[in-house]
PyMOL Python script that loads the backbone (N, CA, C, O; Angstrom):
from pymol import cmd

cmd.read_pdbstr("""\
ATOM      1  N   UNK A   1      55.104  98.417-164.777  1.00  0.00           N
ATOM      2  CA  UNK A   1      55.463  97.061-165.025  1.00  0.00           C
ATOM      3  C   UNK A   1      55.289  96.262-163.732  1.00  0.00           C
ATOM      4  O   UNK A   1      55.633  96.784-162.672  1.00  0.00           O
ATOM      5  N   UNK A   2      54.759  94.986-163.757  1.00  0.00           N
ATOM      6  CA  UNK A   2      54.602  94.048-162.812  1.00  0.00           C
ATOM      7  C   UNK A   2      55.403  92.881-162.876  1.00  0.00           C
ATOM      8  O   UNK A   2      55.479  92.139-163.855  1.00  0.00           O
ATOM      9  N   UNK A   3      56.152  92.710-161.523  1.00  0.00           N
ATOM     10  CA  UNK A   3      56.917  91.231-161.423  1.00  0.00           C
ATOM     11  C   UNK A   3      56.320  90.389-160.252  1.00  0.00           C
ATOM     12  O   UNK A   3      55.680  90.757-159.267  1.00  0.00           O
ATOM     13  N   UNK A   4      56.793  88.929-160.726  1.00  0.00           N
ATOM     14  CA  UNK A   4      56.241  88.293-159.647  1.00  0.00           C
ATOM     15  C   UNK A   4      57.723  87.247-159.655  1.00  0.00           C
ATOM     16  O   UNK A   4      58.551  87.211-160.565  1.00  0.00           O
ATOM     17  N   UNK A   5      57.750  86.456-158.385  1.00  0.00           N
ATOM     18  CA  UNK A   5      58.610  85.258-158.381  1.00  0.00           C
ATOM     19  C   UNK A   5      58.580  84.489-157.902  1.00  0.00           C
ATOM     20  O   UNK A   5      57.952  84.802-156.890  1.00  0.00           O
ATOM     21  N   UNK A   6      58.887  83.293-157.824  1.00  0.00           N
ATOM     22  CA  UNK A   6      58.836  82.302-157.230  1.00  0.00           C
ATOM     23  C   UNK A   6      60.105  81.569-156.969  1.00  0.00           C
ATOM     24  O   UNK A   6      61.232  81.477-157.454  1.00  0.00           O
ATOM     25  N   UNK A   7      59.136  80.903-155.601  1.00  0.00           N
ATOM     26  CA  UNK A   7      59.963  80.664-154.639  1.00  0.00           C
ATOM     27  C   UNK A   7      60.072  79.492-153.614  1.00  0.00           C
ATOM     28  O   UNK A   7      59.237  79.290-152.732  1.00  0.00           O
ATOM     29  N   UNK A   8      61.080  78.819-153.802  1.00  0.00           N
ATOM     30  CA  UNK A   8      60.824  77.512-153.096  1.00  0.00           C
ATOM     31  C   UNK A   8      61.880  77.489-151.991  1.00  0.00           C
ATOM     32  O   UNK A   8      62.823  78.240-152.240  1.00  0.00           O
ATOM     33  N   UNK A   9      61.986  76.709-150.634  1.00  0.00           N
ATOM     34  CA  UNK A   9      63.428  76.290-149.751  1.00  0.00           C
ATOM     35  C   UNK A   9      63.895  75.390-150.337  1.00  0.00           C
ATOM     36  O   UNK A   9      63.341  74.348-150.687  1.00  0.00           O
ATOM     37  N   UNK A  10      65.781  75.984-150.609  1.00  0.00           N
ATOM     38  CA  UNK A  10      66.270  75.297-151.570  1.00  0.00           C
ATOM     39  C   UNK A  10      67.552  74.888-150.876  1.00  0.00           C
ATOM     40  O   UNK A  10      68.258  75.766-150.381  1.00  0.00           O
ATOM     41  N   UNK A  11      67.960  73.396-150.794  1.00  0.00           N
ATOM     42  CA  UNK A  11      68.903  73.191-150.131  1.00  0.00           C
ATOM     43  C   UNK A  11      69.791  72.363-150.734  1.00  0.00           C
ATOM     44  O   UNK A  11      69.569  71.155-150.818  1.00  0.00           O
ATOM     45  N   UNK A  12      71.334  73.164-151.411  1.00  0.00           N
ATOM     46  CA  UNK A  12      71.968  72.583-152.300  1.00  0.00           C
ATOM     47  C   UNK A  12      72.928  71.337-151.133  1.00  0.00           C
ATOM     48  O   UNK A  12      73.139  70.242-151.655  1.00  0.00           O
ATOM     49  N   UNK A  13      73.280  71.465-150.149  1.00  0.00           N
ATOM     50  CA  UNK A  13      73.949  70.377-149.274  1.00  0.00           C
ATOM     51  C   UNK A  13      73.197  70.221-148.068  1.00  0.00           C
ATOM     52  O   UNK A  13      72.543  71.104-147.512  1.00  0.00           O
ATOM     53  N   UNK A  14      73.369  68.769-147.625  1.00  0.00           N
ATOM     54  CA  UNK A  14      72.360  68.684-146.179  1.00  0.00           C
ATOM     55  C   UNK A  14      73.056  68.969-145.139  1.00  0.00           C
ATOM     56  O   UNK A  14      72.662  68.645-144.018  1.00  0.00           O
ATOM     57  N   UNK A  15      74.471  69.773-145.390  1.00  0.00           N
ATOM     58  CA  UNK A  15      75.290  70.332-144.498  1.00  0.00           C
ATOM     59  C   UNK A  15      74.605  71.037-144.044  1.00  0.00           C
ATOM     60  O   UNK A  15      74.729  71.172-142.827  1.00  0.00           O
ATOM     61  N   UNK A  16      73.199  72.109-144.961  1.00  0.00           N
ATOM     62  CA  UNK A  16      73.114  73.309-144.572  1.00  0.00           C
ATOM     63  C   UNK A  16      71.384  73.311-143.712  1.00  0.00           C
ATOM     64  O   UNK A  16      70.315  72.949-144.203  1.00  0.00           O
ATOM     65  N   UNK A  17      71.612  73.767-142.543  1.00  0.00           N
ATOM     66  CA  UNK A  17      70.694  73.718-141.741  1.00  0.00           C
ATOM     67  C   UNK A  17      69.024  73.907-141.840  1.00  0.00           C
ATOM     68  O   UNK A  17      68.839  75.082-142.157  1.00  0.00           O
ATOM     69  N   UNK A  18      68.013  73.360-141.724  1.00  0.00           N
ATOM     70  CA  UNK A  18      66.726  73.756-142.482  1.00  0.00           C
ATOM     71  C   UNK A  18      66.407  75.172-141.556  1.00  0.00           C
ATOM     72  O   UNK A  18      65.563  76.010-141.874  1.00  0.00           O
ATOM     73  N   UNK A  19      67.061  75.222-140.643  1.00  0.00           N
ATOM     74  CA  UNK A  19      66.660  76.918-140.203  1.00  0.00           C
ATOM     75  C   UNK A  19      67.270  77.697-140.997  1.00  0.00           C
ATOM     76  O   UNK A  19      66.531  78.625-141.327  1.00  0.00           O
ATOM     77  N   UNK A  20      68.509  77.761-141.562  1.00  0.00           N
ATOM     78  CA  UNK A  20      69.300  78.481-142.904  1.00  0.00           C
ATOM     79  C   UNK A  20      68.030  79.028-143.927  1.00  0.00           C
ATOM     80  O   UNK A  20      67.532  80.097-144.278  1.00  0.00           O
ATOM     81  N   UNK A  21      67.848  77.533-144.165  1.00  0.00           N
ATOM     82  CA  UNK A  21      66.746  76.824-145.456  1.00  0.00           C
ATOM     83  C   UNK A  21      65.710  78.033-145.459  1.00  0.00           C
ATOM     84  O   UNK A  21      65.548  78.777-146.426  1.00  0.00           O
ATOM     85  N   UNK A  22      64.950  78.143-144.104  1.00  0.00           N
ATOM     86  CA  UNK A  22      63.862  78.759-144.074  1.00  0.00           C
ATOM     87  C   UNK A  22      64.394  80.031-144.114  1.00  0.00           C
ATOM     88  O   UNK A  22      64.165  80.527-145.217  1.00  0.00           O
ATOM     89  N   UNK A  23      65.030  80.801-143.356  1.00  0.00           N
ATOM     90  CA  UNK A  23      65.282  82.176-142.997  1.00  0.00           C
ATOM     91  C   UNK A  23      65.889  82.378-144.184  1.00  0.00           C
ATOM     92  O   UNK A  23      66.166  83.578-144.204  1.00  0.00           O
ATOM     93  N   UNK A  24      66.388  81.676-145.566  1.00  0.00           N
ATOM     94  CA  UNK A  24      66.744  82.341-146.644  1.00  0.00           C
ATOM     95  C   UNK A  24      65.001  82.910-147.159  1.00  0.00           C
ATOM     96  O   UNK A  24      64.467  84.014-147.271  1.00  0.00           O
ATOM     97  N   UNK A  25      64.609  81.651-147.343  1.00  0.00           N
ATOM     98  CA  UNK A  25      63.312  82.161-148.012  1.00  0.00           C
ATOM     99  C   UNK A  25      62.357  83.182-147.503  1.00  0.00           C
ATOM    100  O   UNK A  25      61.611  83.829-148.239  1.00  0.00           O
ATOM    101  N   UNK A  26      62.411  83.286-146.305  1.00  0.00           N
ATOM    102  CA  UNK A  26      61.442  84.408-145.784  1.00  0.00           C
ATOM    103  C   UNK A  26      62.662  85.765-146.004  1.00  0.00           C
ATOM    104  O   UNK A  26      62.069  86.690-146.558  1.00  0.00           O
ATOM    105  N   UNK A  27      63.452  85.962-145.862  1.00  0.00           N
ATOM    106  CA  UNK A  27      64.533  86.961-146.505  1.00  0.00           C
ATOM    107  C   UNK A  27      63.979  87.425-147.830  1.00  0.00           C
ATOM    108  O   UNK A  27      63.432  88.521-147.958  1.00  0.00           O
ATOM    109  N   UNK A  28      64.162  86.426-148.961  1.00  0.00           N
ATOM    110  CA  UNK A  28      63.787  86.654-150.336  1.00  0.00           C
ATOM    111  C   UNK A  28      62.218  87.147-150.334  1.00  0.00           C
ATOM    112  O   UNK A  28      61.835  88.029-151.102  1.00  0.00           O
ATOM    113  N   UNK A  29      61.508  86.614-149.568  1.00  0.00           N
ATOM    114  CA  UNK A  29      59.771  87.219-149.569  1.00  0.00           C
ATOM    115  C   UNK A  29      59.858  88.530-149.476  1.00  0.00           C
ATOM    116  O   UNK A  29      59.649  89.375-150.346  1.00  0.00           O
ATOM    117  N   UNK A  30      60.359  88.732-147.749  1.00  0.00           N
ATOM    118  CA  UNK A  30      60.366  89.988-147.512  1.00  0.00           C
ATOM    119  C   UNK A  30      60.887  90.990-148.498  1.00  0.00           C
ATOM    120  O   UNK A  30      60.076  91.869-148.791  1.00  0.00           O
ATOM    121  N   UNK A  31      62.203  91.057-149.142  1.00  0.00           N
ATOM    122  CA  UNK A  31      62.634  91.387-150.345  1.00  0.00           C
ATOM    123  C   UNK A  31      62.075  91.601-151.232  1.00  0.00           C
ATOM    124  O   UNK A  31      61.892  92.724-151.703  1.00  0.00           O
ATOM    125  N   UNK A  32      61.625  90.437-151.716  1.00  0.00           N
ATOM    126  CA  UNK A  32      60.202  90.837-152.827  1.00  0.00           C
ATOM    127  C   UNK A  32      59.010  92.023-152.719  1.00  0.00           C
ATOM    128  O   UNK A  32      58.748  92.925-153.514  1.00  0.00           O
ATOM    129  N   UNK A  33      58.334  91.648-151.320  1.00  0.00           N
ATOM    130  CA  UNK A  33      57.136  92.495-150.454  1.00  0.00           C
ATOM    131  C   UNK A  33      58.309  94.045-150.798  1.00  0.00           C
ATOM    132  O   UNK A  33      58.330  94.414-151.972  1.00  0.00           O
ATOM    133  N   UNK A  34      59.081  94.740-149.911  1.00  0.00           N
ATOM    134  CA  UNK A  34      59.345  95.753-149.607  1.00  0.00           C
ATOM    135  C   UNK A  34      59.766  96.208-151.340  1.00  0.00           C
ATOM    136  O   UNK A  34      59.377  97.348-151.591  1.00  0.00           O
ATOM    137  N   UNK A  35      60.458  95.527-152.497  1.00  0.00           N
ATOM    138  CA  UNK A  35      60.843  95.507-153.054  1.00  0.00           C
ATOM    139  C   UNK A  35      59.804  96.055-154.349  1.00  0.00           C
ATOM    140  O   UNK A  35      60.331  96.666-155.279  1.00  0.00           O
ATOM    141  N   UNK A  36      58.188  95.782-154.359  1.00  0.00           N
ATOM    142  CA  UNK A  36      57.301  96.144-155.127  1.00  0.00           C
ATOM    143  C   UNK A  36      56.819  94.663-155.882  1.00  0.00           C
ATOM    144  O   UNK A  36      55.737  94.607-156.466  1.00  0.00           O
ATOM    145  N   UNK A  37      57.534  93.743-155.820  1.00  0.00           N
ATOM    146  CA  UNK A  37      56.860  92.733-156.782  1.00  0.00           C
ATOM    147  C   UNK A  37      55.405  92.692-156.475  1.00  0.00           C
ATOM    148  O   UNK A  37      54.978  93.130-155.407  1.00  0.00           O
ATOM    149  N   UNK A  38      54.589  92.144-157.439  1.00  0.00           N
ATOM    150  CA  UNK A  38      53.329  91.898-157.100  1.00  0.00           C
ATOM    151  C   UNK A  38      53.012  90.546-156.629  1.00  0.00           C
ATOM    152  O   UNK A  38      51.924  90.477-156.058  1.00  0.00           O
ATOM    153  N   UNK A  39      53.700  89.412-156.721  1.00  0.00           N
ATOM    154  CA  UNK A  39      53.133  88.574-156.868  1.00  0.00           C
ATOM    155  C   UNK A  39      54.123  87.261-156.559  1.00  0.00           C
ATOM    156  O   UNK A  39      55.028  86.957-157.337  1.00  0.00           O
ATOM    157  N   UNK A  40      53.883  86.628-155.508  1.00  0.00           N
ATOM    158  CA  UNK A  40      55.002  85.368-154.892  1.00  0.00           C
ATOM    159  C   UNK A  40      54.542  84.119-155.269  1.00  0.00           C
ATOM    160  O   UNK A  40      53.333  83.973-155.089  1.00  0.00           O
ATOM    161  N   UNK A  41      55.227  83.020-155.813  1.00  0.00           N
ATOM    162  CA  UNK A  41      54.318  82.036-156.175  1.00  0.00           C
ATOM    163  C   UNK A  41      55.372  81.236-155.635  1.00  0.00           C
ATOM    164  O   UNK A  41      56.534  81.638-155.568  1.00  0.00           O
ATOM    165  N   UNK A  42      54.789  79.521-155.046  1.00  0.00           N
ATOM    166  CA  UNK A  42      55.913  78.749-154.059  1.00  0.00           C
ATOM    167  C   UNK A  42      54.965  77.391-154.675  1.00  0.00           C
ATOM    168  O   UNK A  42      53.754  77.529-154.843  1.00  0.00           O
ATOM    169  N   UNK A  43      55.509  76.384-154.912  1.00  0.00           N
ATOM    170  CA  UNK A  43      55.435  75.224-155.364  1.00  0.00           C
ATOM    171  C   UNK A  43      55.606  73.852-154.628  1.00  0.00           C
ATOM    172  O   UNK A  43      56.592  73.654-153.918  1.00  0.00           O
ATOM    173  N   UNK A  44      54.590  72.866-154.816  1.00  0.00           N
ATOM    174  CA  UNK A  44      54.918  71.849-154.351  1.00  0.00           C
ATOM    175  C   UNK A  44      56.138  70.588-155.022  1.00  0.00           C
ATOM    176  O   UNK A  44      56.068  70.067-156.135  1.00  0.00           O
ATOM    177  N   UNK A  45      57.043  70.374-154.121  1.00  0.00           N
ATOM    178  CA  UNK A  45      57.514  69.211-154.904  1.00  0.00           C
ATOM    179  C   UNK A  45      57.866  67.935-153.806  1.00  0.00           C
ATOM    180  O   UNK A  45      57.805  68.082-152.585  1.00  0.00           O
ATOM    181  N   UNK A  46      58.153  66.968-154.323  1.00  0.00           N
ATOM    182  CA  UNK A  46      58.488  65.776-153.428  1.00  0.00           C
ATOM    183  C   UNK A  46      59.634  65.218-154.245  1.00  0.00           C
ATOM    184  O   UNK A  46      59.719  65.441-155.452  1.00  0.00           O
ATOM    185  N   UNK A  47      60.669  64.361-153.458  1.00  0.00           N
ATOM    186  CA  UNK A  47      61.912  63.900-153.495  1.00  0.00           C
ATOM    187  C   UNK A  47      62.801  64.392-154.088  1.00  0.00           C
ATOM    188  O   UNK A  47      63.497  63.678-154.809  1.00  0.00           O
ATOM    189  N   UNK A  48      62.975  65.334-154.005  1.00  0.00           N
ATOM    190  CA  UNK A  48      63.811  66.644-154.468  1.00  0.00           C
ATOM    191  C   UNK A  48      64.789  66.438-153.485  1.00  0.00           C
ATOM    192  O   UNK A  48      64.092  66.088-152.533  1.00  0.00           O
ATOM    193  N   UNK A  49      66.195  66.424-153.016  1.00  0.00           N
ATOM    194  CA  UNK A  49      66.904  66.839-152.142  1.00  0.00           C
ATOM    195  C   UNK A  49      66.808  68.576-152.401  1.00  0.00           C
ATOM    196  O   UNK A  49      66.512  69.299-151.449  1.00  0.00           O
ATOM    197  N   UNK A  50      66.992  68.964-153.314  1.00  0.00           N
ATOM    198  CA  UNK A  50      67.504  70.425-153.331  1.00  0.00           C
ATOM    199  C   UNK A  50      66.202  71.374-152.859  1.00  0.00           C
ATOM    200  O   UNK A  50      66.212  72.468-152.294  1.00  0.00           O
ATOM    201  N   UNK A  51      65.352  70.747-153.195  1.00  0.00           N
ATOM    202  CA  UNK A  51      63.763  71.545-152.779  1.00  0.00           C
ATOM    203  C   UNK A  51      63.162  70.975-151.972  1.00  0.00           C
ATOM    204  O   UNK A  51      62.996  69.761-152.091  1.00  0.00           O
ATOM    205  N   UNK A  52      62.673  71.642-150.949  1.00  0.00           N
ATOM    206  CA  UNK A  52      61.864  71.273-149.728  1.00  0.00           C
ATOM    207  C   UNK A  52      60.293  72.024-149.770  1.00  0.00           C
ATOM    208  O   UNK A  52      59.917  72.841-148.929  1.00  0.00           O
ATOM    209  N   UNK A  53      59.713  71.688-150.602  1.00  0.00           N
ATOM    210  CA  UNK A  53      57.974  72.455-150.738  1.00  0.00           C
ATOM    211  C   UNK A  53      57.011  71.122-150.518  1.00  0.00           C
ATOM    212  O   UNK A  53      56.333  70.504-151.339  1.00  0.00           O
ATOM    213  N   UNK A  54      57.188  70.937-149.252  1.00  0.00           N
ATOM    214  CA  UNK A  54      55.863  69.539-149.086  1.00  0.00           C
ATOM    215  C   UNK A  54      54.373  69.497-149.801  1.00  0.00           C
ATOM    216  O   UNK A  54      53.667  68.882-150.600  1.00  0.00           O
ATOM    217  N   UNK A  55      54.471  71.139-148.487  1.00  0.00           N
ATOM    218  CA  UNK A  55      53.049  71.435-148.861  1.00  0.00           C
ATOM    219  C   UNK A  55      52.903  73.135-148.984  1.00  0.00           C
ATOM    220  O   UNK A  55      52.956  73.747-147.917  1.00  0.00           O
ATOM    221  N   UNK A  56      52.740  73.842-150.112  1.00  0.00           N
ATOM    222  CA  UNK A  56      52.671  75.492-150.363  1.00  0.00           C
ATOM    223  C   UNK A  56      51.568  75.770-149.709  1.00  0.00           C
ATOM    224  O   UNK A  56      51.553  76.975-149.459  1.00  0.00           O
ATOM    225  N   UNK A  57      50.428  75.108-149.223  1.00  0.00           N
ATOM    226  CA  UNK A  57      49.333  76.272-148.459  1.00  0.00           C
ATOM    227  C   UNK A  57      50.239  76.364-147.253  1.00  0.00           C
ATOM    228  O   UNK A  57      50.530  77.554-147.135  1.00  0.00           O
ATOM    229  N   UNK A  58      50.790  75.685-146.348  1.00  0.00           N
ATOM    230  CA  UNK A  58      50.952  76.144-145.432  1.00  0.00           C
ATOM    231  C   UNK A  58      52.448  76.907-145.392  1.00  0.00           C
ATOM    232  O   UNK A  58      52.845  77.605-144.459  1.00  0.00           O
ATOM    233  N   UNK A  59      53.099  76.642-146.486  1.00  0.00           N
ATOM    234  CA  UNK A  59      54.446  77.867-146.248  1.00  0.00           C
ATOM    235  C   UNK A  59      53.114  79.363-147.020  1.00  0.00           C
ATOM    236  O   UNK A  59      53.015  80.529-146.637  1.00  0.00           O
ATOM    237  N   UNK A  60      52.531  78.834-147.850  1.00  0.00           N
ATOM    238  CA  UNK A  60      51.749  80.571-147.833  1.00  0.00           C
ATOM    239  C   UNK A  60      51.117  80.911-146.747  1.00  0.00           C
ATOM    240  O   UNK A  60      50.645  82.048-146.767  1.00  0.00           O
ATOM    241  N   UNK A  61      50.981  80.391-145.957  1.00  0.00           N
ATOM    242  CA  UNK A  61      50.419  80.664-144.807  1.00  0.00           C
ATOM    243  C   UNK A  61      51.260  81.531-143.711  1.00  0.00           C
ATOM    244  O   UNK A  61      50.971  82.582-143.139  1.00  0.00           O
ATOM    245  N   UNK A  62      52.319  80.760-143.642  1.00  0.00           N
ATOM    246  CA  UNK A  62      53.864  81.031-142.868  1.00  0.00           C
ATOM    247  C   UNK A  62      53.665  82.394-143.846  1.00  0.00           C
ATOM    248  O   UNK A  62      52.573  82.941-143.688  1.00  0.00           O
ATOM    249  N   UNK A  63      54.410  82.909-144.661  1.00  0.00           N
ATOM    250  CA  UNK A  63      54.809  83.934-145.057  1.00  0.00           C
ATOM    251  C   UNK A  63      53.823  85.102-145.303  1.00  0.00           C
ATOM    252  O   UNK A  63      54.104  86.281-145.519  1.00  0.00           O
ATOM    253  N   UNK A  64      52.547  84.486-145.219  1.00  0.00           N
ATOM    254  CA  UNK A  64      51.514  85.885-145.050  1.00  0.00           C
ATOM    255  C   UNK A  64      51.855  86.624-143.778  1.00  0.00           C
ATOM    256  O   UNK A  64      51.986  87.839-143.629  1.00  0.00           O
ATOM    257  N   UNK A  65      51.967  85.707-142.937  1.00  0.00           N
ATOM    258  CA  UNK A  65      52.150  86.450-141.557  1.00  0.00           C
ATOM    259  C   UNK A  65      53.367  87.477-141.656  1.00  0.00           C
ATOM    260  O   UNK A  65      53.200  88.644-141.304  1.00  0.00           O
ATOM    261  N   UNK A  66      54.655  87.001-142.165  1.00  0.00           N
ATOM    262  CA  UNK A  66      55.780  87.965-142.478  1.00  0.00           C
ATOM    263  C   UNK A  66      55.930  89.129-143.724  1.00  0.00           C
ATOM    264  O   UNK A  66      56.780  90.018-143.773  1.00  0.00           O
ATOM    265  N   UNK A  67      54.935  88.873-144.634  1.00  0.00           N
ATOM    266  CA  UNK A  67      54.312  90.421-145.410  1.00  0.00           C
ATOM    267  C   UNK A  67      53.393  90.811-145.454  1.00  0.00           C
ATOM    268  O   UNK A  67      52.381  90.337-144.938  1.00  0.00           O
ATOM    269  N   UNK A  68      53.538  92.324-146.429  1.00  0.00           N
ATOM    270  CA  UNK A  68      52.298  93.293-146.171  1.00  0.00           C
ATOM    271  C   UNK A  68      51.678  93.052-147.439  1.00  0.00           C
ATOM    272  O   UNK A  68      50.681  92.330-147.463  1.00  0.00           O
ATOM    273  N   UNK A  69      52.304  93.758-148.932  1.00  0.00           N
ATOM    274  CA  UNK A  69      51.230  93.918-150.075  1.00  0.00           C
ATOM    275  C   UNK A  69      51.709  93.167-150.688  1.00  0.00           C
ATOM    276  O   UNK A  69      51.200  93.550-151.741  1.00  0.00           O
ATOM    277  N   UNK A  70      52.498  92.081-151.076  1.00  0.00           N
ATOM    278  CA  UNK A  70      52.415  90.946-152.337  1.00  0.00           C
ATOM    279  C   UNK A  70      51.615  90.220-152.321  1.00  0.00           C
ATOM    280  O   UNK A  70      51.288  89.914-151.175  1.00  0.00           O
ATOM    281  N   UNK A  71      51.037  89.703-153.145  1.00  0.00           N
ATOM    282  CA  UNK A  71      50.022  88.464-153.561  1.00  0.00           C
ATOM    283  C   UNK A  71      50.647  87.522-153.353  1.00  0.00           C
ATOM    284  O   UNK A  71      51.878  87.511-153.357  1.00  0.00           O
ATOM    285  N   UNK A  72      49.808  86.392-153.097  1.00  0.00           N
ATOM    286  CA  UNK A  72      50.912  84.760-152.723  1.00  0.00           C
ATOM    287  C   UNK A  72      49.652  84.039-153.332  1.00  0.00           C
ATOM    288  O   UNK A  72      48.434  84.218-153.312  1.00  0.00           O
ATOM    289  N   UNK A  73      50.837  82.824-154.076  1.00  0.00           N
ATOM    290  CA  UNK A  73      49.788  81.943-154.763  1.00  0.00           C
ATOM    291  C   UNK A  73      50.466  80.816-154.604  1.00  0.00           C
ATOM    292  O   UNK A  73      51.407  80.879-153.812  1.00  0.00           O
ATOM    293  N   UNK A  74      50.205  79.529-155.267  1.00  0.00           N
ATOM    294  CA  UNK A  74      50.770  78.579-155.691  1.00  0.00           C
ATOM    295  C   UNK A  74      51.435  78.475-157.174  1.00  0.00           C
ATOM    296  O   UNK A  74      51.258  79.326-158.046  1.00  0.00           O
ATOM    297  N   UNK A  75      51.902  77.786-157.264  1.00  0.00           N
ATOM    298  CA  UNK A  75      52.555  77.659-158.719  1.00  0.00           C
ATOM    299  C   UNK A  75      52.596  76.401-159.152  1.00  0.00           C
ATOM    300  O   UNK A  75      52.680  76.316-160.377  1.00  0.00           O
ATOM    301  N   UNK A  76      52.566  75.373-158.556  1.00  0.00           N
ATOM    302  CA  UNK A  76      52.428  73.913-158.716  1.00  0.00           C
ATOM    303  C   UNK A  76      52.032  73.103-157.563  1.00  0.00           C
ATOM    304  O   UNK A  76      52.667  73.184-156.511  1.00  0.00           O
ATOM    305  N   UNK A  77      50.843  72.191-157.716  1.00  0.00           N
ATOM    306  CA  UNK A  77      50.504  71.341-156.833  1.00  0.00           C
ATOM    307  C   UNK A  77      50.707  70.077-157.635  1.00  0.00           C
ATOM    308  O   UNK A  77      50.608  70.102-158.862  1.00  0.00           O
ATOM    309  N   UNK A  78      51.048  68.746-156.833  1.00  0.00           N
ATOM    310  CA  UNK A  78      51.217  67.443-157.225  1.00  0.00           C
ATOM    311  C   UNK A  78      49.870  66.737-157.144  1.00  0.00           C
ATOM    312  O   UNK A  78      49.868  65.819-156.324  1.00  0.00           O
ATOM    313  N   UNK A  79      48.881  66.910-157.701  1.00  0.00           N
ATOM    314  CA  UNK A  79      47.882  66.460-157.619  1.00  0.00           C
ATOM    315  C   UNK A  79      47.307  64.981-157.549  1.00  0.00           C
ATOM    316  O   UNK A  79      46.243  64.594-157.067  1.00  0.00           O
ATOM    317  N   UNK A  80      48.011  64.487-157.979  1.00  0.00           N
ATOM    318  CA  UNK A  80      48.390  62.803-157.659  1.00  0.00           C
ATOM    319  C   UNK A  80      48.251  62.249-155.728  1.00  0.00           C
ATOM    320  O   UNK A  80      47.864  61.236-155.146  1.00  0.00           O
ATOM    321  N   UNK A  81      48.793  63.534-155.335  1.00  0.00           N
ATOM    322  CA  UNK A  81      49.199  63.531-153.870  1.00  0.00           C
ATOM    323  C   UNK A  81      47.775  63.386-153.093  1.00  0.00           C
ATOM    324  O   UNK A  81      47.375  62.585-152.247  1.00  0.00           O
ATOM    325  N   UNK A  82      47.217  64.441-153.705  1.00  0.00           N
ATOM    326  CA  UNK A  82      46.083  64.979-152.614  1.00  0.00           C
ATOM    327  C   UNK A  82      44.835  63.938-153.271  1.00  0.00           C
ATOM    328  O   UNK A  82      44.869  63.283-154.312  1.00  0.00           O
ATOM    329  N   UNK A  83      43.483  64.087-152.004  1.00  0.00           N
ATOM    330  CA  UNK A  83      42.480  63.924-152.128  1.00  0.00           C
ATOM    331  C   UNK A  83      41.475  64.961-153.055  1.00  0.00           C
ATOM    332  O   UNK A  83      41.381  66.033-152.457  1.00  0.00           O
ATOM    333  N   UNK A  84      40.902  64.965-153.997  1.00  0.00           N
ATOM    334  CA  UNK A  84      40.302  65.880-154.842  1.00  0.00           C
ATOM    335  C   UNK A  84      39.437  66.659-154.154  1.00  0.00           C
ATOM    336  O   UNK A  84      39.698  67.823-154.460  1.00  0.00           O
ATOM    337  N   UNK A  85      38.334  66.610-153.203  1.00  0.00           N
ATOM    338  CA  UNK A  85      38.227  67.114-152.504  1.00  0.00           C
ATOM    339  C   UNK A  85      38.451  67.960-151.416  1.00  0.00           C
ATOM    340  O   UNK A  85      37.803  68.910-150.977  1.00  0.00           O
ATOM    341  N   UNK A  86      40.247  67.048-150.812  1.00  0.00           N
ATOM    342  CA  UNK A  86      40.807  67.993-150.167  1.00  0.00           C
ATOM    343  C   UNK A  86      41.661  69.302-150.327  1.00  0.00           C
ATOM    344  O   UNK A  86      42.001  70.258-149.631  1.00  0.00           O
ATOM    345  N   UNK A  87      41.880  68.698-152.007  1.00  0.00           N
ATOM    346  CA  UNK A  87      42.713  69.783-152.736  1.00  0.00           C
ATOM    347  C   UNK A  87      41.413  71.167-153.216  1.00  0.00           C
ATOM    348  O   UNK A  87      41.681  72.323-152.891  1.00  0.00           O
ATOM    349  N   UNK A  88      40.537  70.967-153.717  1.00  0.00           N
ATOM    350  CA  UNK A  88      39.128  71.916-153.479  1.00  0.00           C
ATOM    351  C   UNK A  88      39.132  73.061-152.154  1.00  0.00           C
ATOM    352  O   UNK A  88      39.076  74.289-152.107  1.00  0.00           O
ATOM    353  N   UNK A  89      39.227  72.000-151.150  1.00  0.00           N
ATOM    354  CA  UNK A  89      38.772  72.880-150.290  1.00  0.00           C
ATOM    355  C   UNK A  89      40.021  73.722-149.886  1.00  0.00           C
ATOM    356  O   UNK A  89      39.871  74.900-149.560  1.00  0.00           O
ATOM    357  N   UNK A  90      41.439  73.046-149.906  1.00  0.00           N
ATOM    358  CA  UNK A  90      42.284  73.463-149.153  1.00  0.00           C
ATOM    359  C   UNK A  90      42.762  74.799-150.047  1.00  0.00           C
ATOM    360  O   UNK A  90      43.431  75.665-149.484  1.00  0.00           O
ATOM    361  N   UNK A  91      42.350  74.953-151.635  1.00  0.00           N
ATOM    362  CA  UNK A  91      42.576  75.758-152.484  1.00  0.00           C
ATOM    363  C   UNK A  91      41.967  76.914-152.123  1.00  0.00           C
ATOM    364  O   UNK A  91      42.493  77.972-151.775  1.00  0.00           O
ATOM    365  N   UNK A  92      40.751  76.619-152.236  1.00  0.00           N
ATOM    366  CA  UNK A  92      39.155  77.224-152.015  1.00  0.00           C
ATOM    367  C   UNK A  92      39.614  77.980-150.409  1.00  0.00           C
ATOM    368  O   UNK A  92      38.739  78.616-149.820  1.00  0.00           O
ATOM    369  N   UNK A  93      40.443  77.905-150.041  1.00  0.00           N
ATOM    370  CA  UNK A  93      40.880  78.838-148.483  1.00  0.00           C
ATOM    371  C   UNK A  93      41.537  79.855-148.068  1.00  0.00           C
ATOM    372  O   UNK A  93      41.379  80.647-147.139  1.00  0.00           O
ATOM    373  N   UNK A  94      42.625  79.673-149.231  1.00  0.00           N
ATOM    374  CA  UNK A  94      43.836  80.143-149.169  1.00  0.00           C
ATOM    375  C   UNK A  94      43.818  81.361-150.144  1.00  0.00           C
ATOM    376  O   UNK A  94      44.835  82.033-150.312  1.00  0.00           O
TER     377      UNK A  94
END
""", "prot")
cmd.dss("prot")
cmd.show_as("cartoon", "prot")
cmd.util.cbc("prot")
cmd.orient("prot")
């Protein structure tokens, strides 16, 4: 059987520090990675207080460096946001 999950920095009060923010989520990756999932998926959103996903290529980027065998993808881009082209290529990389 194969699992995957997803995963965004999630910040229920702005009490709580965006270094918290981050070091939860790379926690939960790593977790996942050592854990067997196959497959991490992280999402873009905007004006979210509770979610902080600007931009997912570059937190997949961030978190390749901190695992070994899970897959990392996206799960939602705001396409409205980007340049069509830039969203092509920046896809087309990652």
């Amino acid at each position: 059987m194969k699992f995957a999950v997803s995963l965004t920095m999630e910040r229920f009060s702005p009490d709580v520090p965006m270094a918290t923010v981050k070091n939860n989520l790379l926690t939960l990756a790593r977790m996942a990675d050592e854990g067997g999932f196959e497959m991490l998926w992280t999402a873009e959103h905007h004006t979210l207080e509770c979610t902080i996903s600007p931009n997912p290529f570059q937190t997949l980027v961030w978190l390749a460096q901190h695992t070994q065998n899970i897959r990392l993808g996206t799960s939602t881009l705001v396409a409205p946001y980007w340049n069509p082209i830039r969203l092509a290529g920046e896809s087309a990389l990652c």
